[in-house]
N, C-alpha and C positions, 0 to 999 in steps of 0.2 A: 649324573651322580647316582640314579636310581636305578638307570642301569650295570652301572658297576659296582652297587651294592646287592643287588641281583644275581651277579655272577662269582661275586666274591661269598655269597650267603650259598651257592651250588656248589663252589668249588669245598667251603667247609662242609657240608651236607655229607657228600661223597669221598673225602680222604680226609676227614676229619679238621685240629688245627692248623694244619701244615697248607691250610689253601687260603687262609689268610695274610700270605706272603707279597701279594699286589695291594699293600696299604702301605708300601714303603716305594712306592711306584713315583707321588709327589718329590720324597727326598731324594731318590734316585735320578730324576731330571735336572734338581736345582745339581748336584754334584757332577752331572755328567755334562750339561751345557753352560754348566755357572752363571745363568740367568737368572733376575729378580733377584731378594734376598733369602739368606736362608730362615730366616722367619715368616716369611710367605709358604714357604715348602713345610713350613713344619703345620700351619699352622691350617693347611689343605690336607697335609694328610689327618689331622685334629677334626676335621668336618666329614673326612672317609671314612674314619674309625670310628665318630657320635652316629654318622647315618647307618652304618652296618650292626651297633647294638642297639639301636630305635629301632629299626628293620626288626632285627632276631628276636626282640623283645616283644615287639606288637603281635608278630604269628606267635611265639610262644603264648600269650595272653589270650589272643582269640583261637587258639590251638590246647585242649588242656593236654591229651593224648600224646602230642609232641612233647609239650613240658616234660609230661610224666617220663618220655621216651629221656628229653635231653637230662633230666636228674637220674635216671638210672646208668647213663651214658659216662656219666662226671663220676661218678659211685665206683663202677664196675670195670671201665676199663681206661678210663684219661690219667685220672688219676692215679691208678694203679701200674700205669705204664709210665707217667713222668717220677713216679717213686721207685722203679724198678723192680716190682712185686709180682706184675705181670709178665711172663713171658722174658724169652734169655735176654739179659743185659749182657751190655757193650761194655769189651776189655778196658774202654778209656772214651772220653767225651767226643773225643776227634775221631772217633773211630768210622765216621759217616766220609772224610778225607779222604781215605784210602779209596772205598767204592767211588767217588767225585775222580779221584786224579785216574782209576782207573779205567772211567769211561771216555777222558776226554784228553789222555798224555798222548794219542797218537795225532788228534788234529792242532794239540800244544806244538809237538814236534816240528808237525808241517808249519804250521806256523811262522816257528823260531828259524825253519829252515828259507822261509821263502823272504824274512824281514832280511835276514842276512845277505842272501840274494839281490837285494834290493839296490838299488841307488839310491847317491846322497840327496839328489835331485826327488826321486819317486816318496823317499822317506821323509823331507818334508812334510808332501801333497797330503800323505795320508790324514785322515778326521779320524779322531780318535773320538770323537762326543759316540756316534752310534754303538760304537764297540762300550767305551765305558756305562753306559747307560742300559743295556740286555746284560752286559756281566753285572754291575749291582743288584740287576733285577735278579739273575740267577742265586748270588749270594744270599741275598734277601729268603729266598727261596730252598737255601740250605745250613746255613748258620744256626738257626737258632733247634737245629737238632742238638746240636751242643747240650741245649738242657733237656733231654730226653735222656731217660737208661737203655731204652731203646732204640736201636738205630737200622731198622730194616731197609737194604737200600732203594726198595720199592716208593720209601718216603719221597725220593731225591727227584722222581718221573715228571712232578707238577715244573719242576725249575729246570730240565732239561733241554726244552725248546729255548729258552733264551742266553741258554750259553752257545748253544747252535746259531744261533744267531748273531749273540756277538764275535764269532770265533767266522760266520758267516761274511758279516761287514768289515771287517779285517783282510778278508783271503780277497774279495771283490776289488779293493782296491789296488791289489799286488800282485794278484796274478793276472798274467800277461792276456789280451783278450782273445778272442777264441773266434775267428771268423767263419760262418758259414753261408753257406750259396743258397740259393732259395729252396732247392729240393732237400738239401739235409738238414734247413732251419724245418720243411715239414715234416720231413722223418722225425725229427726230436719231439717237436710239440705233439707228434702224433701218439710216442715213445713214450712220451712225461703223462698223455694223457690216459693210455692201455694201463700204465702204473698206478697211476689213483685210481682209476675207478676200479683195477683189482682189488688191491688193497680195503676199499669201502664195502664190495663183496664179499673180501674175506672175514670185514670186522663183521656184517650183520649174519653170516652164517656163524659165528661164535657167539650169537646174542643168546645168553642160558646156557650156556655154556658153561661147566666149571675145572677151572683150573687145577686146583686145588681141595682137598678135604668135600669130595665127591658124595661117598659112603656118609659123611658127618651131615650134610645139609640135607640130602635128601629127607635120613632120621628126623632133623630137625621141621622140615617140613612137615615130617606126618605127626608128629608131638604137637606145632601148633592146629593142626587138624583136627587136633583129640582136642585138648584143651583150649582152644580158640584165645585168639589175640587179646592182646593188655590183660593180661593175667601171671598167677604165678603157679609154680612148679614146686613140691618140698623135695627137700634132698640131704644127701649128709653132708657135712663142714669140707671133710675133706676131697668128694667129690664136688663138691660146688666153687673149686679154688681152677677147674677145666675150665680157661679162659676162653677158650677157642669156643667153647661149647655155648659160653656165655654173648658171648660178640654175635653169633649167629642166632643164639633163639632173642636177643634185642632186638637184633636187623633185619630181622623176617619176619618176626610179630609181634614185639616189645613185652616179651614175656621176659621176666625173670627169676631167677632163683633164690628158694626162702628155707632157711635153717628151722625155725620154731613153728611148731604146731600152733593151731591147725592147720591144712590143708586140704585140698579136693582129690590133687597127685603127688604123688611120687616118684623121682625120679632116679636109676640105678644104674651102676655100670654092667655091663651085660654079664660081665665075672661076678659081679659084687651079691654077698649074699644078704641079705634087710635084716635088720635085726626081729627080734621075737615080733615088739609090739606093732613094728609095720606091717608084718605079717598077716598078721590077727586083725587088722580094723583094714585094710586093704588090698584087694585083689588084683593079680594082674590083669592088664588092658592086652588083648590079641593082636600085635601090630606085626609087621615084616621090618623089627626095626635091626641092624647090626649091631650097633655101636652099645644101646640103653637096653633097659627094660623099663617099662612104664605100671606104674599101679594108680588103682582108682580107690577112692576111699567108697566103703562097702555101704556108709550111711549119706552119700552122694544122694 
């Protein structure tokens, strides 16, 4: 239990609500083997869900700097995304559908084509518990975007291994086996094996890496450099609505942004010109920054 309230506390860490989707793991088994009662299943996933907010609650407690992190976190962008304030909302609630059916209508296809295929005999045989039981889990693990304004389909990555899976325990059972001889069983193991450990290579030389919004993190790096972490930045109302800007100086040094004086900094869009009295009681800070401009307050 305490290890999967450990991995279920990292998966939210790192992709936020969306990785507390293996707490419906218990109800997904009663539904997919029809074993025990369904009051057993509820009442397991009841003791997964109490031991994951006692977990969250005790580090948050003996963690103040976390708290501070998770209340700015709730403030600034959870909340702002499940109201749709933050960042482009989604034409319609199901809008997370379309990227799902789109990643997975061509092994649908195969699928539907090889059940057909099948004998009356073969289609018996087949077990359906494995297959139903990785696709709940996947659902589990997509559904509840629904109540999001947001629907990035980057959301959807945490529940993609186990629609691969159920769609994997499906095709195992139907498709016809596949005999090889001893030298091309070694070729393949040797084949499957050059492929993972590429691929492992490949993920650690992308470690620091960025994807995305390059020019904006580095900036942000060197802002927490100036003003150093758990602290705050002043700024104007309508520059400080730069969501993107906010997600990243949280998640790199739990800095966040503050509308009313006083403050130490200031912070500007590299266009933007400061009004008279910023001017006057604040100097610029010398950085190689693109994106900002940073002032320092002059009685610092």
């Amino acid at each position: 239990l305490l290890l999967a309230c450990a991995g279920i506390l990292c998966a939210v860490g790192t992709k936020g609500p969306v990785g507390l989707f293996p707490l419906a793991v218990p109800a997904a088994w009663y539904f997919a083997r029809k074993q025990g009662t369904f009051q057993t299943s509820v009442w397991r996933s009841l003791w997964l869900v109490s031991a994951v907010v006692l977990c969250w609650l005790a580090i948050l407690h003996w963690n103040p700097e976390l708290q501070e992190y998770h209340d700015n976190y709730l403030k600034t962008r959870l909340l702002p995304t499940l109201e749709g304030v933050r960042d482009e909302v989604a034409a319609y609630r199901f809008k997370f559908l379309e990227d799902l059916l789109s990643q997975w209508i061509l092994a649908g296809a195969l699928s539907l084509i090889l059940w057909w295929r099948c004998g009356k005999e073969q289609r018996s045989a087949v077990q359906w518990e494995p297959v139903r039981y990785f696709l709940l889990i996947g659902l589990a693990g997509t559904f509840p975007l629904a109540f999001s304004a947001k629907q990035s389909a980057h959301y959807l990555a945490p529940a993609m291994p186990f629609f691969a899976l159920a769609f994997a325990a499906f095709m195992v059972q139907v498709l016809p086996p596949i005999k090889l001889n001893d030298r091309m069983s070694k070729w393949f193991r040797g084949a499957m094996a050059v492929l993972l450990f590429s691929a492992l290579l490949f993920s650690i030389s992308k470690a620091g890496n960025y994807a995305r919004d390059k020019a904006m993190i580095e900036d942000v790096k060197l802002l927490i450099q100036t003003v150093g972490k758990n602290t705050a930045i002043g700024t104007s109302k309508p520059f400080g609505e730069n969501w993107g800007l906010i997600a990243y100086l949280s998640r790199l040094g739990n800095v966040h942004l503050e509308f009313q004086p006083p403050f130490n900094y200031y912070l500007a869009d590299q266009q933007e010109q400061p009004d008279t009295l910023i001017l006057t009681q604040f100097k610029q800070v010398d950085l190689p920054l693109r994106h900002f401009k940073l002032y320092e307050n002059k009685s610092k």
